[in-house]
N, C-alpha and C positions, 0 to 999 in steps of 0.2 A: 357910677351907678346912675340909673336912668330914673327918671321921675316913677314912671310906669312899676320897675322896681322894685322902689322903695315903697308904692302903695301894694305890691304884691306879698312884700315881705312883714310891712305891715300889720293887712290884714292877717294871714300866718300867723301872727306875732299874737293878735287879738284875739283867736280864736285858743290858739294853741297855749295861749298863759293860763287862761282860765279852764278848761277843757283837761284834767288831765293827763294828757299827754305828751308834756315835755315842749315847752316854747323854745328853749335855749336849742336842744336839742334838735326840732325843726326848721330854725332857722342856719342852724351849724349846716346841716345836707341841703338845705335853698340854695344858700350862700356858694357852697361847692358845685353843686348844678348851675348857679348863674354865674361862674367863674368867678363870685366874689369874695375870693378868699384873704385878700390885701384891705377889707373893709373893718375898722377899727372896732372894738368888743364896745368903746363908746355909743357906737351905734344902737345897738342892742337894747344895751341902757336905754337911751334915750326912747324906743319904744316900751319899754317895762314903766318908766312914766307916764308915758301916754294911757296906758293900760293902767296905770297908777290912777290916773284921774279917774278914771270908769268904775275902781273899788272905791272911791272916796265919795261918788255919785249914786252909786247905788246904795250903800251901808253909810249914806249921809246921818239917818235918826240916829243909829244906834255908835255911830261915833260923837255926834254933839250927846248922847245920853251920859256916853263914857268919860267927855271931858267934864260934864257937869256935876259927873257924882267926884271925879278928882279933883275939880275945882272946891268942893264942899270941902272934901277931906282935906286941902292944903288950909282952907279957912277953920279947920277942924269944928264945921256943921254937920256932919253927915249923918245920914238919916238911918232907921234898920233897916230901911229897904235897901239899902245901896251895898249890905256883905257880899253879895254874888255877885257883884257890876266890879267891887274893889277885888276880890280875889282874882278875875279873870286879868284887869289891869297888871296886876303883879304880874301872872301864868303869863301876858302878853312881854312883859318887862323879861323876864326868865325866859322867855323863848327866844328874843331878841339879842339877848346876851351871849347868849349858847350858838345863835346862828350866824351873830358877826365873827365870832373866834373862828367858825370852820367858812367861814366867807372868805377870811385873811390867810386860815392856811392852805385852803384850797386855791386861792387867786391864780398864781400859776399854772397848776393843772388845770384850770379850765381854759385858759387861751391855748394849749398845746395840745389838746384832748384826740384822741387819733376820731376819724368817723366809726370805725372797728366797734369802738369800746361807747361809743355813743348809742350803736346798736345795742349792746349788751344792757345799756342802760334801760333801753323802752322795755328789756325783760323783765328787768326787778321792779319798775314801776308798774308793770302787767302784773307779779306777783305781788305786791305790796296791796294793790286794786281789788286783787281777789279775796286776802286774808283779811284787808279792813272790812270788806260787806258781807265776809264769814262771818267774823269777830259777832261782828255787829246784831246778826241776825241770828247769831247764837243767841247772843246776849238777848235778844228781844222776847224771843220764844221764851227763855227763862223766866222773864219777868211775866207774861200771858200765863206760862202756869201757872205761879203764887197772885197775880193780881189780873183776872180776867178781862174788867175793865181799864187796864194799863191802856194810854195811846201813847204815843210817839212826841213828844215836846220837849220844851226845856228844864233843865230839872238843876237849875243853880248855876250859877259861876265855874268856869273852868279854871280846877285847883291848881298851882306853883307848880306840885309836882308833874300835874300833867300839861303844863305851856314849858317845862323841860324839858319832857320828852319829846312833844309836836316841834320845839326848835332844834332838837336834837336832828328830827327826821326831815326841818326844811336845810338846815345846815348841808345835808348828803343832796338835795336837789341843788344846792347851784350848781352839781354836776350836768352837764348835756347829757341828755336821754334819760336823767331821771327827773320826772316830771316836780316842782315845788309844790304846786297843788294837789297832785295826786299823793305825794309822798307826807304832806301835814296832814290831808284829810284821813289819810290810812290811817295817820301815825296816831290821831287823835282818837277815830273810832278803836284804836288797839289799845288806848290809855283810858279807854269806858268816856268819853265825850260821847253824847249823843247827835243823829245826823245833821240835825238842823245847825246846832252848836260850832260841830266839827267845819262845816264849811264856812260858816260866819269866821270863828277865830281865824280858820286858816288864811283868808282874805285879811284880815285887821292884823294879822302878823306878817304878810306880805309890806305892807306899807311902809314901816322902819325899815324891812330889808333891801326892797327896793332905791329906800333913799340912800342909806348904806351905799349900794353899789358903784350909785350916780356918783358921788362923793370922793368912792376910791378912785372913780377914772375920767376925774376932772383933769387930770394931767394932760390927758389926747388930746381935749378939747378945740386947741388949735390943729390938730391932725382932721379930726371927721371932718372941716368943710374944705382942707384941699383933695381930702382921701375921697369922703362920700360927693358932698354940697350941700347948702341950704334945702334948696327944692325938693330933694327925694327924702330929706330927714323930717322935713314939714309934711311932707306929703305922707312918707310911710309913719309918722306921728296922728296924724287925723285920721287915719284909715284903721290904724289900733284900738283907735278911742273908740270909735262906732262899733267896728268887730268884738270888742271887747264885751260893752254894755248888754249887747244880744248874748255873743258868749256865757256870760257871767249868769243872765236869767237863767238860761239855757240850763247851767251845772247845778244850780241851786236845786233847781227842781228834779235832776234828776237825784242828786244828793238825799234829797228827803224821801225818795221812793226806793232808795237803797237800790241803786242796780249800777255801781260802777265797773263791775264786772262788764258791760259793753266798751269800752273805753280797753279792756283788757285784750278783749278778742279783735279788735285795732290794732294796739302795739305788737303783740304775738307775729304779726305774720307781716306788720311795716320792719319789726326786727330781723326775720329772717332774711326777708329782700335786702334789705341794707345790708346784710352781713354777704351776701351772694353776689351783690354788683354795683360797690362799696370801694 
């Protein structure tokens, strides 16, 4: 792999983590397009860190906020403001739980994943895209009827039950072609999270998973630099980071304006292609 690359694949990597439309799965058809189908799923990894950094950077307050209300509660201080910072911790803990079991039994299936079925993947992530900003925008109207002056903000801690179900729905994204992003933040506007919320969690539930992964395919390690090299894993690393950080603004805002339905009419017809000359 050539430096040039690895900053192509990168960037890719940066936009397309955050962005839902499937990071794994863009880079699974780059990879094939730049004949680099003998480059180690380590790789990968190692850019889903990089992009790791860029969620840590962005959602820096409201990670030191989280550690500080758990630091209280390990010293058993904790305050009554801190109920809805502590139930989201759990909802994070249970999501995390639920998405390493389908991480470990999925492991396989995703190094072997045909491109076919990768395509098929950007379709359920398109449908999941559509029925979250249904969901959601159901939901919203509802609440405009009974409370005219309703707006849109945060409305408590996201509950056990529902960081089970958003790990439930990132567990199904370490598949390629279903996005993780797209498929927590669906998964959370379908568990009544509201918008702002749904893409904050789904980023802070990214973080454990990500390390997770790093962790499972520490074994390659000595593979990626005679497979990849140094230079192009530096390279497409720095170039994730930056993509990444724009990325990430980028979703938030769309996130809160409720229109991930664009993102749909994306995949729809990158799936078809894929599936026609694939």
């Amino acid at each position: 792999m050539s430096v040039l690359e690895g900053i192509l694949l990168g960037v890719l990597q940066g936009i397309a983590e955050f962005l839902p439309i499937s990071s794994s799965g863009h880079l699974a058809i780059a990879q094939e397009l730049f004949n680099l189908e003998d480059v180690p799923l380590l790789f990968d990894v190692f850019l889903h860190l990089a992009t790791l950094g860029a969620v840590v950077l962005f959602f820096r307050k409201r990670i030191w906020s989280l550690l500080q209300v758990m630091g209280r509660w390990i010293c058993r201080r904790s305050l009554p403001e801190d109920k809805a910072d502590l139930q989201t911790i759990v909802a994070l803990l249970l999501g995390t739980l639920v998405t390493g079991f389908f991480g470990i039994l999925l492991s396989d299936v995703v190094e072997d994943i045909d491109e076919k079925l990768i395509c098929v993947g950007f379709f359920i992530t398109a449908g999941l895209l559509f029925l979250g900003d249904a969901t959601e925008e159901r939901r919203r109207k509802k609440r405009l009827a009974t409370d005219p002056d309703f707006t849109v903000g945060k409305s408590g801690g996201v509950k056990p039950l529902q960081g089970l179900g958003i790990g439930l729905a990132q567990g199904f994204g370490v598949l390629p072609g279903i996005s993780r992003s797209g498929s927590t933040i669906a998964g959370a506007l379908l568990c009544g999270v509201d918008r702002e919320q749904a893409g904050e969690f789904s980023f802070l539930l990214s973080i454990p998973a990500i390390l997770g992964a790093f962790v499972l395919q520490l074994e390659d390690l000595d593979e990626i630099g005679s497979a990849v090299g140094i230079a192009p894993v530096v390279a497409g690393c720095i170039s994730a980071f930056i993509a990444g950080i724009f990325a990430l603004s980028v979703l938030m805002k769309i996130v809160r304006k409720g229109k991930l339905e664009w993102f749909a009419v994306y995949l729809i017809p990158l799936g078809i292609l894929g599936l026609i000359f694939l």
